[in-house]
C-alpha positions in Angstrom: 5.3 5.8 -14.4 3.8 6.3 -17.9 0.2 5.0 -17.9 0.4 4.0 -21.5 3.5 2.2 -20.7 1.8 0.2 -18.6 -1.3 -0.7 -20.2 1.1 -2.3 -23.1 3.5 -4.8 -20.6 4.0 -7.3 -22.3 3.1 -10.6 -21.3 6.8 -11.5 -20.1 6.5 -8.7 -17.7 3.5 -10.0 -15.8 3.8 -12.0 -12.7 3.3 -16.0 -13.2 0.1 -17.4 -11.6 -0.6 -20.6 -10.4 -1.7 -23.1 -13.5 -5.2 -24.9 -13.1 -4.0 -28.0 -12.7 -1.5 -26.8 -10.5 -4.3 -25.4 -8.1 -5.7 -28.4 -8.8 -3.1 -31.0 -7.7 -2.9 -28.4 -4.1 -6.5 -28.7 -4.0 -6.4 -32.3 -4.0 -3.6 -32.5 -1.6 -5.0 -29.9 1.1 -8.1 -32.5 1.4 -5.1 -35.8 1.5 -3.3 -34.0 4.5 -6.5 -33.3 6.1 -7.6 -36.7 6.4 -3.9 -37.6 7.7 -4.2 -35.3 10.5 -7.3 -36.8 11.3 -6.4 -40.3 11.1 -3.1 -39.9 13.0 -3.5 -36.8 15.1 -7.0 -37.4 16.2 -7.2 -41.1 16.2 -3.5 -41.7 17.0 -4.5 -44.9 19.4 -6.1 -46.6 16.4 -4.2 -47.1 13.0 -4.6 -50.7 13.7 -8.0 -49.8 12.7 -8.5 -46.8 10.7 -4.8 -46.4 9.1 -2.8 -47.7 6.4 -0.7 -49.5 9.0 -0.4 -49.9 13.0 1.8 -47.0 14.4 2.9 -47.9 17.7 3.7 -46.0 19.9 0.9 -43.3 19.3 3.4 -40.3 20.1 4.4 -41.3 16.6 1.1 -41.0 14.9 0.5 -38.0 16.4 3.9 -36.8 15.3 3.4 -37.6 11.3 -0.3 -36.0 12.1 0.8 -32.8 13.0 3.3 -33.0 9.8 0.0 -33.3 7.7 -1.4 -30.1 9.3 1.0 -28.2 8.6 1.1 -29.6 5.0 -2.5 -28.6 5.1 -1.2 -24.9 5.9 0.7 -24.9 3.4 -1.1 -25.7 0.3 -4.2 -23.9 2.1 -2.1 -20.5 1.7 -0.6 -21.4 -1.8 -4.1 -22.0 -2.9 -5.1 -18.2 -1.5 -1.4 -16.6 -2.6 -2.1 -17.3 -6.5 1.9 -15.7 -7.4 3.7 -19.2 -8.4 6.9 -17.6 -6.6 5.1 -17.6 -3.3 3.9 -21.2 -4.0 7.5 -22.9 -5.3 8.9 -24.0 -2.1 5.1 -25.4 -0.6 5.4 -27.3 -3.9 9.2 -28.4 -3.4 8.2 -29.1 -0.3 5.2 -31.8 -0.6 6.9 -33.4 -3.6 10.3 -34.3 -2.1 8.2 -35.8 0.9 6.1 -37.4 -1.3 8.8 -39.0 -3.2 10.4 -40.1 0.1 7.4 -41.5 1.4 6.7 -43.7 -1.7 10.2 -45.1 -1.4 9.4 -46.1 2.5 6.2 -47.5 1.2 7.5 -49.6 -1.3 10.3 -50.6 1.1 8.2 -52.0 3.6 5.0 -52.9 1.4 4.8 -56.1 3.9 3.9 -53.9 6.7 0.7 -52.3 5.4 -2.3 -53.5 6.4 -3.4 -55.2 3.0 -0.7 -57.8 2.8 -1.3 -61.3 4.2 -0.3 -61.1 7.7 -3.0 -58.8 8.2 -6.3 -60.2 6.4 -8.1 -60.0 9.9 -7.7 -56.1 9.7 -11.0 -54.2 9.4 -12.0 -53.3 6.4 -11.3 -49.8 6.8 -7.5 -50.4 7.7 -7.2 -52.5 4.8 -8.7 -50.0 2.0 -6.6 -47.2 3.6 -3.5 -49.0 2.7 -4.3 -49.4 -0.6 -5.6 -46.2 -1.0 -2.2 -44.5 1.2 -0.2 -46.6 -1.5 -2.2 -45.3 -5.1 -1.6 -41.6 -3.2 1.9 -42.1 -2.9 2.6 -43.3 -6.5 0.3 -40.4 -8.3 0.5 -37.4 -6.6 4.4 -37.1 -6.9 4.1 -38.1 -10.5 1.0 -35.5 -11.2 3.5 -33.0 -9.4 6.7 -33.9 -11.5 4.2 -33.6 -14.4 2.5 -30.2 -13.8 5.3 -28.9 -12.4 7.4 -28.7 -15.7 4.5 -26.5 -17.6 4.2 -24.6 -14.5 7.6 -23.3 -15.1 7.6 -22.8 -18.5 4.7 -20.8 -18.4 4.2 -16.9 -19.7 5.2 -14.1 -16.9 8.1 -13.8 -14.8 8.9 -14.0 -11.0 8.1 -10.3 -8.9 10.7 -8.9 -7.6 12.6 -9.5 -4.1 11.2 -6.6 -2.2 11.4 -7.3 1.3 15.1 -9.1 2.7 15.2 -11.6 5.3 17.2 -10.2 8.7 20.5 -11.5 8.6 20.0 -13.5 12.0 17.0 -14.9 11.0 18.5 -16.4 7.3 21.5 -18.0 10.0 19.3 -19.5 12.0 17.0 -20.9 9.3 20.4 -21.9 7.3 21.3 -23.8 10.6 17.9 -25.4 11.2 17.9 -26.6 7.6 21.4 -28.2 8.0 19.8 -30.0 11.4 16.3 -31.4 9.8 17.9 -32.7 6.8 21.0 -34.1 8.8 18.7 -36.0 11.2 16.2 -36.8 8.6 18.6 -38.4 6.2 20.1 -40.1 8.4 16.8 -41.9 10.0 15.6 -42.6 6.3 18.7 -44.3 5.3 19.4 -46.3 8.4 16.5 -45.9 10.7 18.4 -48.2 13.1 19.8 -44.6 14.1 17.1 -43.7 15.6 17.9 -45.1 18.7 20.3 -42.5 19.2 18.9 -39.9 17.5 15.2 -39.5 18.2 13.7 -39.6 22.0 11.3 -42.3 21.5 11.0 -45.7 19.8 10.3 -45.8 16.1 10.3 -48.7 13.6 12.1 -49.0 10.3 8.6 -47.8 8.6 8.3 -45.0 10.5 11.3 -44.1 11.0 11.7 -43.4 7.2 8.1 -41.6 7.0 9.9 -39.3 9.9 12.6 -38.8 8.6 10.7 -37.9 4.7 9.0 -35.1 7.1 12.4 -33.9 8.2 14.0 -33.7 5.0 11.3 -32.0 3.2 11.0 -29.2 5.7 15.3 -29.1 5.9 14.9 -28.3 2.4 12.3 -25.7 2.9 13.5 -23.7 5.4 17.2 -23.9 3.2 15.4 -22.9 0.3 13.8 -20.2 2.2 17.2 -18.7 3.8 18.8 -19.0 -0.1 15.4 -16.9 -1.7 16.4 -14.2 1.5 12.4 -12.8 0.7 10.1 -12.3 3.4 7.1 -12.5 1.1 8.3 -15.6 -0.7 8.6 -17.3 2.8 5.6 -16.2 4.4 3.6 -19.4 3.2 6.5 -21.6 4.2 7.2 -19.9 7.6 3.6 -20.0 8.9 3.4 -23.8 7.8 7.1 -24.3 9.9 5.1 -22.7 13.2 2.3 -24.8 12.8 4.2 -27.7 12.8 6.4 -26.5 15.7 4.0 -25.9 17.7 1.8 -28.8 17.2 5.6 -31.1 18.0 5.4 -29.3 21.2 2.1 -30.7 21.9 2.6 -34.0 20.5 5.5 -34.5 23.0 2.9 -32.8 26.0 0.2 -34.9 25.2 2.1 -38.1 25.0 4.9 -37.5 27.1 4.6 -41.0 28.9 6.1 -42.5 25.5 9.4 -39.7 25.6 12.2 -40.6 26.9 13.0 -37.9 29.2 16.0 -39.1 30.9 17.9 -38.6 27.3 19.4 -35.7 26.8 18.2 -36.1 22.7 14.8 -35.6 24.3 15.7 -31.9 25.8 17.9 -31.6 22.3 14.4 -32.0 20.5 12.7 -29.5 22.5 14.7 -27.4 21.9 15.3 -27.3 18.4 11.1 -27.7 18.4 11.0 -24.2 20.1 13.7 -22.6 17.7 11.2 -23.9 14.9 8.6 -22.2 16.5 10.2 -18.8 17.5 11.8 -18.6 13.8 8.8 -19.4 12.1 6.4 -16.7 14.1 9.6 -14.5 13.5 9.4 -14.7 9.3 5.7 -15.1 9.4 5.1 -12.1 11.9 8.1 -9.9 9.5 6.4 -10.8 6.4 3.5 -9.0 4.6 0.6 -10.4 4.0 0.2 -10.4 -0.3 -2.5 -7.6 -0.3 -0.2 -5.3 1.3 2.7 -5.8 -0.6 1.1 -5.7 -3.6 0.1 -2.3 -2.0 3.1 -1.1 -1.6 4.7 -2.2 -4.8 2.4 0.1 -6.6 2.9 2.7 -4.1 6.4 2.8 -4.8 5.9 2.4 -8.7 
């Protein structure tokens, strides 16, 4: 490659970057999903006390706490991966559940913790409602906003270096199709639940669930339609946290399962498949320094 060529790129050549206020709104949001996975992961038997509203039965705070650390992973690793093509799906990803998870919020406003019902709720419980409620109405608005100047900004995408096996893109395609099936269906009528998920969930939950389910259907489709391992590496080691941290939800609070269900089993299963395809596109992909590496190597 000539050198001098190279020194003159221009600026439509270059690789797009993460914006500042893009790395801002991740930063902002890596410290939000930590605090979730404390409040429901960690103190699962007390959102009457500490959380936005009661979750009962704790198998399902724990649940939506391990969804929180693995949006943790995710904008964690976007914020350390600075190429904006690594980073579009984590991004995808957080707004469509934030957007679902405002629309369960403002559905069931009545069951939060600062409406009248509950005035006898600590303190605590009541200022995390409001404060759950002001997160929900900003962040996917800052992310609709920063997101269109994101785009539009100077430098294009790298290119697709490193293709996703065949097998693995089928079995991400067919995961996708499951998550978003099961998730849409429990946010529009969360009476399905019953029949669809192994333990008991309420309408509230049920579509906070189901926003989970639907945002990581969408990533692991969008992942299987990009067919780059180094695109999905972000994305894939999120997806393994989260399976494996569903595995021990369901372990650690197993009295609450309904194991004479066969949709029990069915979730184990398809919690291992998340598991064992997300270590298989996070253990295929390269980390960024070394396929930065090898994309000069080969230039």
């Amino acid at each position: 490659m000539d050198p001098v060529t190279t020194a003159v790129r221009p600026t439509a050549d270059r690789r797009r970057e993460l914006l500042p206020a893009m790395r801002g709104l991740l930063l902002v949001f890596s410290v939000l999903t930590a605090l979730g996975f404390t409040a429901l992961f960690v103190l699962s038997t007390r959102t009457d006390e500490a959380f936005a509203w009661t979750i009962q039965p704790p198998v399902t705070a724990a649940f939506l706490g391990a969804g929180y650390a693995a949006g943790f992973t995710l904008v964690v690793l976007s914020l350390r991966d600075p190429v904006w093509a690594h980073s579009r799906v984590p991004v995808l990803t957080i707004l469509v559940f934030t957007l679902l998870t405002l629309v369960a919020t403002l559905v069931h406003a009545d069951r939060f913790h600062f409406a009248a019902e509950f005035a006898d709720s600590p303190a605590l419980a009541r200022g995390a409602a409001w404060f759950w409620t002001g997160v929900y109405v900003l962040i996917p608005l800052g992310i609709l906003a920063v997101l269109a100047f994101q785009e539009r900004a100077p430098g294009t995408d790298p290119p697709r270096r490193f293709p996703v096996p065949v097998v693995l893109r089928a079995a991400l395609a067919v995961e996708s199709i499951v998550l978003f099936a099961v998730g849409a269906a429990i946010s529009v009528a969360p009476s399905s639940a019953e029949t669809l998920w192994p333990w008991t969930l309420t309408p509230l939950t049920g579509r906070v669930v189901g926003a989970w389910l639907v945002a990581f259907g969408l990533a692991t489709a969008l992942a299987a339609l990009a067919g780059d391992l180094e695109r999905m590496r972000t994305a894939a080691i999120a997806y393994t946290v989260f399976g494996a941290l569903e595995l021990l939800v369901v372990l650690l609070h197993r009295e609450h399962v309904a194991w004479d269900r066969p949709v029990a089993w069915l979730y184990v299963a398809a919690t291992v498949a998340i598991v064992l395809t997300g270590a298989a596109g996070w253990r295929r992909a390269p980390v960024p320094e070394r396929a930065a590496h090898a994309a000069r190597h080969r230039s």
